[in-house]
N, CA, C and O of each residue as an XYZ file, in Angstrom:
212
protein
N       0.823     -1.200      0.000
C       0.000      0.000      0.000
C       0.865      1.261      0.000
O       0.507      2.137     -0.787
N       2.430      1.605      1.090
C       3.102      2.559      0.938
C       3.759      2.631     -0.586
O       4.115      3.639     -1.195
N       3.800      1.435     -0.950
C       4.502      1.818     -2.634
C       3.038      2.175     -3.703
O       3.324      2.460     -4.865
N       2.046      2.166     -3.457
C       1.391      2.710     -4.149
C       0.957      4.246     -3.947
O       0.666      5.136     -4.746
N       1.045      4.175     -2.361
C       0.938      6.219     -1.881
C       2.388      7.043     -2.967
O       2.445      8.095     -3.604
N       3.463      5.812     -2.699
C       4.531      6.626     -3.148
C       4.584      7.093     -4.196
O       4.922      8.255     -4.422
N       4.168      6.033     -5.249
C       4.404      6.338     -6.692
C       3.180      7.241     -7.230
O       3.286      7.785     -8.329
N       1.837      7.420     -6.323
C       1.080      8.333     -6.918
C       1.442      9.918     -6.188
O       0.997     10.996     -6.583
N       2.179      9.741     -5.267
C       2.964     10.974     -4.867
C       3.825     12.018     -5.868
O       3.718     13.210     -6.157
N       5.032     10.576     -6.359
C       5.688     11.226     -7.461
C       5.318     11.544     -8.732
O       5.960     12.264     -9.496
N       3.684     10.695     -9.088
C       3.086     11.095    -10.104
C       2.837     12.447     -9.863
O       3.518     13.135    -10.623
N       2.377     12.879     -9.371
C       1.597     14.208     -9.322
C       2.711     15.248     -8.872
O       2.456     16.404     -9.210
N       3.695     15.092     -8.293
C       5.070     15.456     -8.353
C       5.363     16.103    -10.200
O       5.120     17.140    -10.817
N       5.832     15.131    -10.415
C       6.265     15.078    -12.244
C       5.139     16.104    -12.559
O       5.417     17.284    -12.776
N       3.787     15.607    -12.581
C       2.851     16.291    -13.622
C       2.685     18.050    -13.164
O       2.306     18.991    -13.861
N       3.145     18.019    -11.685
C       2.862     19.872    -11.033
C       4.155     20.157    -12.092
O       4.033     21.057    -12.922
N       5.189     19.491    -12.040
C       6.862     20.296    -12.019
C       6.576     20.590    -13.299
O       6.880     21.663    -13.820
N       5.803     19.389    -14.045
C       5.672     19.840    -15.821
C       5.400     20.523    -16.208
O       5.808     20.995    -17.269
N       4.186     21.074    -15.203
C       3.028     22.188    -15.763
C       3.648     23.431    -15.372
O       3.217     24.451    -15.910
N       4.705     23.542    -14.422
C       4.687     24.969    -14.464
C       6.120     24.979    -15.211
O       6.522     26.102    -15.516
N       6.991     23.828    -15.565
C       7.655     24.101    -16.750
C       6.713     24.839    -18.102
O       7.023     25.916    -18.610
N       5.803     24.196    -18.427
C       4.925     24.682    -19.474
C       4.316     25.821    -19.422
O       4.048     26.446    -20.449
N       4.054     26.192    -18.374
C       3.707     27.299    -17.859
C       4.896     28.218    -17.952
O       4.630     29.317    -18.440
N       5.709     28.089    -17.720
C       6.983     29.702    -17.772
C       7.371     29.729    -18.924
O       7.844     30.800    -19.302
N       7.326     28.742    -19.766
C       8.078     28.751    -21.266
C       6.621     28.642    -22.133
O       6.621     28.182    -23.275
N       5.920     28.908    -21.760
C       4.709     29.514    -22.711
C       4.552     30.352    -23.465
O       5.070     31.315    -22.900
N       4.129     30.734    -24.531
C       3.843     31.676    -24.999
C       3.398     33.207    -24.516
O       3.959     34.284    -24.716
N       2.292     32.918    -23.872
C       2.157     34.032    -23.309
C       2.683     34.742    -22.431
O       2.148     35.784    -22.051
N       4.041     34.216    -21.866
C       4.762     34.224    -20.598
C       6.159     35.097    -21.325
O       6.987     35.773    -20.714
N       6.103     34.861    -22.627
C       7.210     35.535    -23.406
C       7.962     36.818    -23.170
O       9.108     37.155    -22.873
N       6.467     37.545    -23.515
C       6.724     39.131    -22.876
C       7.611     39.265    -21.612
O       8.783     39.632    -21.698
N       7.020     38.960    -20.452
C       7.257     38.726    -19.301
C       8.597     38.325    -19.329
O       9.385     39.266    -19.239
N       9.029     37.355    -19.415
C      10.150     36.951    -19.615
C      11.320     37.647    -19.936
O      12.340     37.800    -19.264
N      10.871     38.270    -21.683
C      12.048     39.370    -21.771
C      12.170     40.694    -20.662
O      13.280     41.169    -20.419
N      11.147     41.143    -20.132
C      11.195     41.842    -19.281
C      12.223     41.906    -18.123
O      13.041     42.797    -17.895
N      11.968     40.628    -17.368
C      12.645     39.744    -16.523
C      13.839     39.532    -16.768
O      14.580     39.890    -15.853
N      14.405     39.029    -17.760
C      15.480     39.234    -18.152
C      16.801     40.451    -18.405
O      17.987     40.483    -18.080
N      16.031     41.236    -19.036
C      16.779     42.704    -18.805
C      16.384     43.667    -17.199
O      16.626     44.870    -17.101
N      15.940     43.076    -16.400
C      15.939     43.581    -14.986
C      17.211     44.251    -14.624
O      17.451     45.455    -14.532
N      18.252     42.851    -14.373
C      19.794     43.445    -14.589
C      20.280     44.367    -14.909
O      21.124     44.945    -14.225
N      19.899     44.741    -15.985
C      20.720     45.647    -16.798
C      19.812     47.100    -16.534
O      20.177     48.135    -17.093
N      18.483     47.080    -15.547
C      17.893     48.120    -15.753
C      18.288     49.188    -14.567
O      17.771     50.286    -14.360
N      19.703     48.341    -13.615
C      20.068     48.933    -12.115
C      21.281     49.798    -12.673
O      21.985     49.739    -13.681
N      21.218     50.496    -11.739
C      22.499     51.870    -11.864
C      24.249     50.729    -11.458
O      24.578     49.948    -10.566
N      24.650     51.070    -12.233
C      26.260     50.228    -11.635
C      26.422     50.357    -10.552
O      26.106     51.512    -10.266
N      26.865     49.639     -9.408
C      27.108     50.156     -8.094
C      28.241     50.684     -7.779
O      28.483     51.270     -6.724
N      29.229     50.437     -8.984
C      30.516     51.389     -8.424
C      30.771     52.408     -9.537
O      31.922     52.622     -9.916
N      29.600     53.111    -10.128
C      29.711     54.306    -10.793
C      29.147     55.722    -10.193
O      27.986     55.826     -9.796
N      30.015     56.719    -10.171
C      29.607     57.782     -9.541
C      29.948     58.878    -10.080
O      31.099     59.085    -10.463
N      28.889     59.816    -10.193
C      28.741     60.879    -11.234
C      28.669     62.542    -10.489
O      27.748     63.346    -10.349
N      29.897     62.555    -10.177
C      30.457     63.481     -9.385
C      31.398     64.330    -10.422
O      32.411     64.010    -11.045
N      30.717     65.427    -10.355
C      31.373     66.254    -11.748
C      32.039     67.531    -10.583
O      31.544     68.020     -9.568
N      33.563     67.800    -11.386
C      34.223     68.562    -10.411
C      34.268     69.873    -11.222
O      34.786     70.880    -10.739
């Protein structure tokens, strides 16, 4: 009986992890994504300083 709790455990394991694989690499998630991606690049350098003499 515990090897059958187990393996429908990891079933539904696999099928959540899939779906929100499918879910972030979706289409509609695209936008988002590139967004997300250039976050990085949207912060001030931390060791640049604009001190004009």
């Amino acid at each position: 009986m515990i090897a059958i709790i187990n393996a429908l455990a990891t079933i539904l394991a696999m099928a959540t992890f899939l779906g929100i694989c499918w879910w972030a690499f979706s289409r509609g998630r695209a936008q988002a994504n590139r967004e997300a991606a250039m976050l990085p690049f949207a912060l001030p350098d931390e060791g640049a300083t604009d001190k004009k003499n």
